[in-house]
C-alpha positions in Angstrom: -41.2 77.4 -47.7 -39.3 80.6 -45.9 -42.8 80.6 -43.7 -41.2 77.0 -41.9 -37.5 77.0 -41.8 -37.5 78.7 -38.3 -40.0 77.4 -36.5 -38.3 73.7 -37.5 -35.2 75.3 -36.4 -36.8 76.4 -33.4 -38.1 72.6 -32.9 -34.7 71.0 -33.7 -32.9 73.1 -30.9 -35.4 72.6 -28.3 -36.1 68.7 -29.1 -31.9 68.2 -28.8 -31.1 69.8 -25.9 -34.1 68.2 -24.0 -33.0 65.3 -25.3 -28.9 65.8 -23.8 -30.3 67.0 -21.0 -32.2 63.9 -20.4 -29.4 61.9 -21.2 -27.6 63.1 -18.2 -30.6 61.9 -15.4 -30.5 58.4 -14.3 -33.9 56.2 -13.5 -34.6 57.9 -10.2 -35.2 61.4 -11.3 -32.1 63.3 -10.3 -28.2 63.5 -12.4 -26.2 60.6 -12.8 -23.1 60.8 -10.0 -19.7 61.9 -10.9 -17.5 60.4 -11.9 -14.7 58.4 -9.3 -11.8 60.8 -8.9 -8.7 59.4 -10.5 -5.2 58.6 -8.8 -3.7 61.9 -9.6 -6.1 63.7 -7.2 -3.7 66.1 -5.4 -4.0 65.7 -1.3 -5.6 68.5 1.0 -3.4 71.9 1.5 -1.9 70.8 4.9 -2.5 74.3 7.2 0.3 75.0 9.3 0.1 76.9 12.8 2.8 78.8 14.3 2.9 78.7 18.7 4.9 80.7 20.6 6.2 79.8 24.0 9.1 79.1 26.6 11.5 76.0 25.5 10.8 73.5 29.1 12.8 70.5 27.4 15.0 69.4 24.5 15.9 65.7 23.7 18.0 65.7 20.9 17.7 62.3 20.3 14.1 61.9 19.8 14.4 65.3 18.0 11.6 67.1 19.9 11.2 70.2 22.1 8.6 70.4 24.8 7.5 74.1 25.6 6.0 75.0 29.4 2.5 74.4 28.1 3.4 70.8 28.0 3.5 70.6 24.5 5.9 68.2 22.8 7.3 69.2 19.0 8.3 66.3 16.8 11.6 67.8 14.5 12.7 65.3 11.3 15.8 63.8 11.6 19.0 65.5 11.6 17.7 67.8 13.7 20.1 70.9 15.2 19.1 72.2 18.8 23.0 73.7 19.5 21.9 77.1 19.4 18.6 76.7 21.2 18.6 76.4 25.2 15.7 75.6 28.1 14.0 78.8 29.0 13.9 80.6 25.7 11.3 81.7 24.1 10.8 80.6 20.9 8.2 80.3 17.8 7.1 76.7 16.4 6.1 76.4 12.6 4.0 73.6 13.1 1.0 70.6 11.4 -0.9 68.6 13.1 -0.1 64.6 12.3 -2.3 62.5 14.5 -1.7 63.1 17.7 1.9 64.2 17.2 2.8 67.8 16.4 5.0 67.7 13.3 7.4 70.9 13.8 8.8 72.6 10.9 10.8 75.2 12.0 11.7 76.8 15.3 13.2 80.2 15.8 14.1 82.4 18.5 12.2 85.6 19.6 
C-alpha cells in the first residue's frame, strides 16, 4: 500500500494543474482575454515640460502669455500677470492639451 500513495499523489498534482491550466485557454488555442477594465481605472500620469524663454505678449483677459518663439501659454482663471512684464525671461511649467498649451506655473529667471 506505502508502494502507491506517491505515485497517485504524483498523478493527482499533475492531472489538476493540467486541468486549471486548460481551463484558462479558450477554443482557438491561446488564453482567454482579460478582463474589461473597470470604471475606477486611474487616467495616464499627465508629463509636464518646463520652456524657458522671453515674455513677447500678455493678455490678461484670455489669461495667456505668448513667448518670442511664438508660443502661446493658456493660464486658468484668475490668473495674476502684475508682477510679470514684456521682455522678461521667464520659465513655463507646462502640459500639453490638444493643441493648446495648458500653463501651470510661470516664474521669473
Amino acid at each position: 500500500m506505502r508502494n502507491l500513495v506517491l505515485p497517485i499523489l504524483l498523478v493527482a498534482a499533475l492531472s489538476a494543474s493540467s486541468a486549471a491550466m486548460a481551463a484558462g485557454y479558450s477554443t482557438g488555442g491561446t488564453m482567454a482575454a482579460p478582463a474589461a477594465p473597470t470604471a475606477h481605472t486611474v487616467a495616464a500620469p499627465v508629463h509636464l515640460k518646463l520652456t524657458r524663454g522671453t515674455i513677447k505678449a500678455l493678455d490678461a483677459k484670455a489669461c495667456t502669455v505668448t513667448l518670442a518663439s511664438k508660443h502661446v501659454y493658456e493660464f486658468g482663471p484668475k490668473c495674476d500677470f502684475s508682477k510679470l512684464k514684456v521682455g522678461e525671461k521667464v520659465t513655463i511649467k507646462w502640459a500639453p492639451k490638444g493643441k493648446m498649451r495648458d500653463a501651470m506655473s510661470i516664474a521669473s529667471r
